[in-house]
C-alpha positions as CSV (number, residue, x, y, z in Angstrom):
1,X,110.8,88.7,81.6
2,X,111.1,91.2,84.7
3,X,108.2,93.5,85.1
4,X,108.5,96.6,87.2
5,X,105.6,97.9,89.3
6,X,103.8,100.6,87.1
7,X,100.2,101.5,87.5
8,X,98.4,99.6,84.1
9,X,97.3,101.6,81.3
10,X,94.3,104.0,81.6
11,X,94.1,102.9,85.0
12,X,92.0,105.7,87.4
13,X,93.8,106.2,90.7
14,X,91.8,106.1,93.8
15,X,93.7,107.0,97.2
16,X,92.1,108.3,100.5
17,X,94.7,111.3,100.0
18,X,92.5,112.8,98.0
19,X,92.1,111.1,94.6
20,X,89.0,111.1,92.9
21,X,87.6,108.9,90.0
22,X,87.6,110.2,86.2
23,X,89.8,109.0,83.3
24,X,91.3,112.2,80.4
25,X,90.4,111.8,77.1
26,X,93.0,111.8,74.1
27,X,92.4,115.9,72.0
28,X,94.0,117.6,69.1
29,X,97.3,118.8,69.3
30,X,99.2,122.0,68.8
31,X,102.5,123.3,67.9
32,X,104.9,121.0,70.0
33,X,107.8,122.6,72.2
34,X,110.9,120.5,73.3
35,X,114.4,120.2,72.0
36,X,115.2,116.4,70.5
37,X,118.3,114.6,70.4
38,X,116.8,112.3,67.9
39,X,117.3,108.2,68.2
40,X,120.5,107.9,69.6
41,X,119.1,106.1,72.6
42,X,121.0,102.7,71.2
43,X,121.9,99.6,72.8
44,X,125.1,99.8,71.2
45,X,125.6,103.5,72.5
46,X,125.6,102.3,75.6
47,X,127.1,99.2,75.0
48,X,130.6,100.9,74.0
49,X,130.2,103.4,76.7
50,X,129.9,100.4,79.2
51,X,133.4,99.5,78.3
52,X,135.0,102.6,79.6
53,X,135.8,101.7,83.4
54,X,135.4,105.1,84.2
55,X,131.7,105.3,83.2
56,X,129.3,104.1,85.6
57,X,126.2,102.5,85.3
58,X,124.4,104.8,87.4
59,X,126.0,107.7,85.0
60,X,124.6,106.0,82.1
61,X,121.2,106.0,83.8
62,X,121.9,109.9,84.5
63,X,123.1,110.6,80.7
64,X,119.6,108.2,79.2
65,X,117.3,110.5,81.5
66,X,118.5,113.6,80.6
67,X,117.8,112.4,76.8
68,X,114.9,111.3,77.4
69,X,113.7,114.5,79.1
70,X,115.0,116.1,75.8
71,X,112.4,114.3,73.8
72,X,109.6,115.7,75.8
73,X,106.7,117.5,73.7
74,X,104.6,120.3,74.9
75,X,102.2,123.1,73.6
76,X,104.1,125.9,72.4
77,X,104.8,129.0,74.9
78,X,105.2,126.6,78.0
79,X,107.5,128.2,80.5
80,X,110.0,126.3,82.4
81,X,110.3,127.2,85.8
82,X,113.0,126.3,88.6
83,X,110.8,124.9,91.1
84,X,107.6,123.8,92.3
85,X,104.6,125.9,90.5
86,X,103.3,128.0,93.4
87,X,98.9,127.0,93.7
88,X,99.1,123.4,92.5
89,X,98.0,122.2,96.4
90,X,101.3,120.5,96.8
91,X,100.6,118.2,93.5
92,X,103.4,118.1,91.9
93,X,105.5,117.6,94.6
94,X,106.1,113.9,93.3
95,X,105.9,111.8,90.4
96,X,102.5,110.7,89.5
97,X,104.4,107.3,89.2
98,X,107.6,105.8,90.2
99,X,109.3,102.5,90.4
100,X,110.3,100.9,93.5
101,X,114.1,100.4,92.7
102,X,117.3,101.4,94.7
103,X,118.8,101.7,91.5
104,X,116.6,104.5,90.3
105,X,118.2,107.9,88.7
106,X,115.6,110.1,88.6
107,X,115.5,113.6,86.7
108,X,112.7,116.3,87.0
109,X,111.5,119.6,85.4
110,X,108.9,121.9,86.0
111,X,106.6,124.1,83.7
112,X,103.8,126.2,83.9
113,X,101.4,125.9,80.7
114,X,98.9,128.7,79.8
115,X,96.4,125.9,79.3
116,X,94.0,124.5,81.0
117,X,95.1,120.7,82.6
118,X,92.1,118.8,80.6
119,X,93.7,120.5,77.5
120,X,97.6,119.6,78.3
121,X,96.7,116.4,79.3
122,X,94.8,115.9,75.8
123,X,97.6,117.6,74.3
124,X,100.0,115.2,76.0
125,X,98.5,111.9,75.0
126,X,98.3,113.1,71.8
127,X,102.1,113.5,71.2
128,X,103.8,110.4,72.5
129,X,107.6,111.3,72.9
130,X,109.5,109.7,69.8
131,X,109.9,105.9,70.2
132,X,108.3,105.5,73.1
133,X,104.9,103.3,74.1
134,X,102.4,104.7,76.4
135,X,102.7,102.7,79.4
136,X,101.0,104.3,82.3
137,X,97.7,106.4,83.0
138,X,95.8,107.7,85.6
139,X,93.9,110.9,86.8
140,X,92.1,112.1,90.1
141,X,90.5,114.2,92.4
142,X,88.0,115.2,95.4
143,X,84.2,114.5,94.9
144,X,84.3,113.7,91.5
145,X,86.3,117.0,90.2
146,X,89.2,115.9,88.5
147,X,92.3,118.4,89.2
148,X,95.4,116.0,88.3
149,X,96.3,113.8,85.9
150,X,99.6,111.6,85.1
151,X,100.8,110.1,81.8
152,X,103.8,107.4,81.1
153,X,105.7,106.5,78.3
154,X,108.5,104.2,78.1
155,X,111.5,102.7,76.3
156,X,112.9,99.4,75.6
157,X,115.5,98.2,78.1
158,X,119.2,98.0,76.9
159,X,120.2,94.7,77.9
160,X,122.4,93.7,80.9
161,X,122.7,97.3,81.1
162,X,119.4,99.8,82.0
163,X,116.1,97.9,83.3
164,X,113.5,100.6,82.7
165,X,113.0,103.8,80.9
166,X,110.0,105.6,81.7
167,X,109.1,109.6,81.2
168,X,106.2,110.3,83.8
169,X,104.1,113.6,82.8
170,X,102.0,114.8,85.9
171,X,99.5,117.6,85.2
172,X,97.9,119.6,88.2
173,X,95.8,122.8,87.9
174,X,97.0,126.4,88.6
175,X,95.1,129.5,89.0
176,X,94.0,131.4,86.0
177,X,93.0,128.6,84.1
178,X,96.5,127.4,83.8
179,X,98.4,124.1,84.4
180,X,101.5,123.0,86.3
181,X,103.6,120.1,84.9
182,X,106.3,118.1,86.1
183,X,108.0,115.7,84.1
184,X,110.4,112.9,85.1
185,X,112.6,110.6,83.6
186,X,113.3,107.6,85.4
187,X,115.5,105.4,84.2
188,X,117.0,102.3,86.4
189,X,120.1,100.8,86.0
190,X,121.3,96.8,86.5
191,X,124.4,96.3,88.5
192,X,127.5,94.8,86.4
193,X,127.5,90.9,86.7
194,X,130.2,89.4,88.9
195,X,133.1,87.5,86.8
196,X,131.8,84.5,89.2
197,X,128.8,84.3,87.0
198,X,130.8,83.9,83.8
199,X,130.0,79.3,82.3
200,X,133.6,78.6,81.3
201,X,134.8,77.3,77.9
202,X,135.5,73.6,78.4
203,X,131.9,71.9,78.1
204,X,131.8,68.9,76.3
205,X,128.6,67.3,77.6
206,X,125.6,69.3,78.1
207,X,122.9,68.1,80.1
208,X,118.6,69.3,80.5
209,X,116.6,68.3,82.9
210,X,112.6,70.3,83.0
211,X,111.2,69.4,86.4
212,X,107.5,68.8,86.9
213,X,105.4,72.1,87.9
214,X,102.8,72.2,90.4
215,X,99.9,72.5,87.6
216,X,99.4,68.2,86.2
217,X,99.7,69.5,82.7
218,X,102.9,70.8,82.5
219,X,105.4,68.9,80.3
220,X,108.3,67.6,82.1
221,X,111.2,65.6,80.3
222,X,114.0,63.6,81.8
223,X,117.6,64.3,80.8
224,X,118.6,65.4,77.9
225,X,122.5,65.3,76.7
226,X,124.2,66.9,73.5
227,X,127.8,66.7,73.0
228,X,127.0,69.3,69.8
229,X,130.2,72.0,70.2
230,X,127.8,74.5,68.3
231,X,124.8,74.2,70.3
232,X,126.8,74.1,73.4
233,X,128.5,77.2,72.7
234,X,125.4,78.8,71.8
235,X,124.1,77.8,75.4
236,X,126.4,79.3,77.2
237,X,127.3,82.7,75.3
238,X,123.4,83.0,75.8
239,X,124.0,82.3,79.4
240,X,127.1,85.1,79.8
241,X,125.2,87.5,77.5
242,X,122.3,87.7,80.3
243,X,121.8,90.4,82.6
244,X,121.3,90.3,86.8
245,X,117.8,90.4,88.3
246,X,117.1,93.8,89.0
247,X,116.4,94.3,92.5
248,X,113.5,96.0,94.2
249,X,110.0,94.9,94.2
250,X,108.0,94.0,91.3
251,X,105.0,92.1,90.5
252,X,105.3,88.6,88.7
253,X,103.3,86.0,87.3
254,X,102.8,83.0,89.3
255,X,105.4,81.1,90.3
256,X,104.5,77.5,89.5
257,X,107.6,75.5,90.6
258,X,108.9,74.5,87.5
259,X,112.9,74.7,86.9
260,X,114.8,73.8,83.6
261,X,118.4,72.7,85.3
262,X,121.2,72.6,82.6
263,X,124.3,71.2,83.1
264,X,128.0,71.5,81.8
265,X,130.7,68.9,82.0
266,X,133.8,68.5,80.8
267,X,133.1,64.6,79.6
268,X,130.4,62.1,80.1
269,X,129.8,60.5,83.4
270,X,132.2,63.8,85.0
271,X,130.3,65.9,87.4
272,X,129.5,69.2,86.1
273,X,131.3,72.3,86.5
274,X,128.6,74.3,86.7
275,X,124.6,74.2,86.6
276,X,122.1,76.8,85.9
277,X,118.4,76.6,87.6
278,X,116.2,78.8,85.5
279,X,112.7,79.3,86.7
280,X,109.6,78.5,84.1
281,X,107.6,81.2,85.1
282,X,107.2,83.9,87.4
283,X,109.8,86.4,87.1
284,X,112.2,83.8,85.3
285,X,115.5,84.1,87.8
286,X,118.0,82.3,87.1
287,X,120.9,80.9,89.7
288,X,123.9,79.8,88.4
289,X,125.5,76.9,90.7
290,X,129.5,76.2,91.4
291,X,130.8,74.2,93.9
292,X,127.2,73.3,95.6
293,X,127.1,77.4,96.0
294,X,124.9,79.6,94.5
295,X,126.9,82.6,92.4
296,X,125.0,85.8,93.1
297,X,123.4,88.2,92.0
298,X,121.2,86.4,90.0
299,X,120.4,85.9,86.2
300,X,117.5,87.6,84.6
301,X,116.1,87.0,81.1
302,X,114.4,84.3,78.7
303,X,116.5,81.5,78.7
304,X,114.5,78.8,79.0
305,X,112.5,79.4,75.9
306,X,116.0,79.7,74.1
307,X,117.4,76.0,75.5
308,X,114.3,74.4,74.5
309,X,114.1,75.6,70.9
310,X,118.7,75.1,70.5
311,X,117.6,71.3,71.6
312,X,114.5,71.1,70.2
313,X,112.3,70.2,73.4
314,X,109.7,73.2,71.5
């Protein structure tokens, strides 16, 4: 699966533009403040609203982070303001942590919390938004005085449609023993797969090959046929049901060099209509093949695992 670049959890951020080296610790909460939506963040909410022509992917991103700031909990009394906090040292003036994705919808608020920042970042952890997973961490400052912190927490993706969806929480101090807080939601959205990548109806032989990989132990098998209707079918509406790769930079795995290639033909001994190259590891792209000519973009998402277990190769 695709992982976007996100600093790793309780990770302590040391830059030479002034980050220092001390972690927050999780405290007791208080009354939380925030107006919530509720779960409504559903794949098949955005599913149906796909359908609509008129409704853009980039506005479904738009509508997801505006929910998702909704669901954002704070101590009671925090003001909203409508701009930069004025004495947080230029701080807040961007996300603690963002993704490297031109596809990126990103939505911010302010607020200044009567608090001190080790308190609201205490308070923060302590009331993860609802549904989410804590995904990101970090704090820092000059010679070993802390004066900012950031907390992430994210969503499942909604296949083939939104990549990530993250709320970032950075924390900077104000004077007075108070706190400035930004919070973003970022939310990054996959572009709509061209009909080119669609595997026809019409198969009647299916074919597997699993190359060799660069490490010796690797299983590799030879060809592999089924003529099964059912398990053919179930190939390639797995296939048209996958996402593109999200563009952008990202970290993956190794890449080891092994490729499962799968083949559809319309009888046996007929060259095939079209082949999909999935990768075995790294970020697991797959290229789908027609003509001798790669269809682009390209495919993202486990399908490997799922042609190995429909043929029983697992």
């Amino acid at each position: 699966m695709n992982t976007k670049t996100v600093s790793a959890l309780a990770v302590t951020l040391v830059l030479a533009s002034g980050f220092g080296a001390t972690a927050g610790v999780i405290g007791a909460g208080r009354a939380a403040y925030g107006t919530r939506l509720g779960p409504r963040t559903t794949e098949a909410r955005f599913t149906a609203s796909a359908r609509h022509t008129s409704v853009s992917r980039s506005e479904l991103a738009k509508d997801d982070a505006t929910h998702l700031l909704s669901l954002v909990r704070l101590p009671a009394g925090s003001k909203r303001v409508a701009s930069q906090p004025k004495g947080d040292d230029s701080l807040l003036g961007s996300p603690g942590q963002t993704v490297a994705d031109p596809n990126l919808v990103d939505l911010h608020r302010f607020f200044v919390v009567a608090t001190r920042p080790a308190s609201l970042d205490a308070f923060v952890l302590s009331h993860r938004p609802s549904g989410s997973e804590r995904s990101g961490y970090g704090s820092g400052g000059l010679y070993g005085n802390t004066d900012q912190w950031f907390v992430s927490f994210s969503w499942p993706a909604v296949k083939a449609l939104l990549d990530s969806r993250t709320l970032v929480l950075s924390i900077a101090g104000l004077p007075g023993n108070r706190s400035g807080l930004r919070v973003d939601a970022e939310v990054t959205w996959l572009s709509a797969k061209p009909p080119g990548d669609i595997i026809a109806k019409g198969a009647k032989v299916l074919t597997v090959v699993l190359s060799a990989g660069l490490n010796s132990g690797e299983a590799a098998h030879g060809p592999v046929r089924t003529s099964d209707p059912a398990k053919i079918e179930a190939i390639r509406r797995f296939i048209n049901g996958l996402g593109v790769f999200p563009p952008g930079i990202r970290h993956c795995p190794a890449e080891l060099g092994q490729v499962l290639r799968i083949s559809f033909a319309k009888r046996t001994g007929s060259a095939p209509f079209d082949v999909v190259v999935a990768d075995t590891s790294g970020c697991e792209g797959i290229t789908v093949w027609r003509r001798a000519h790669a269809v682009e973009p390209g495919l993202s998402g486990a399908l490997v695992s799922f042609v190995e277990h429909e043929l029983g190769l697992s």
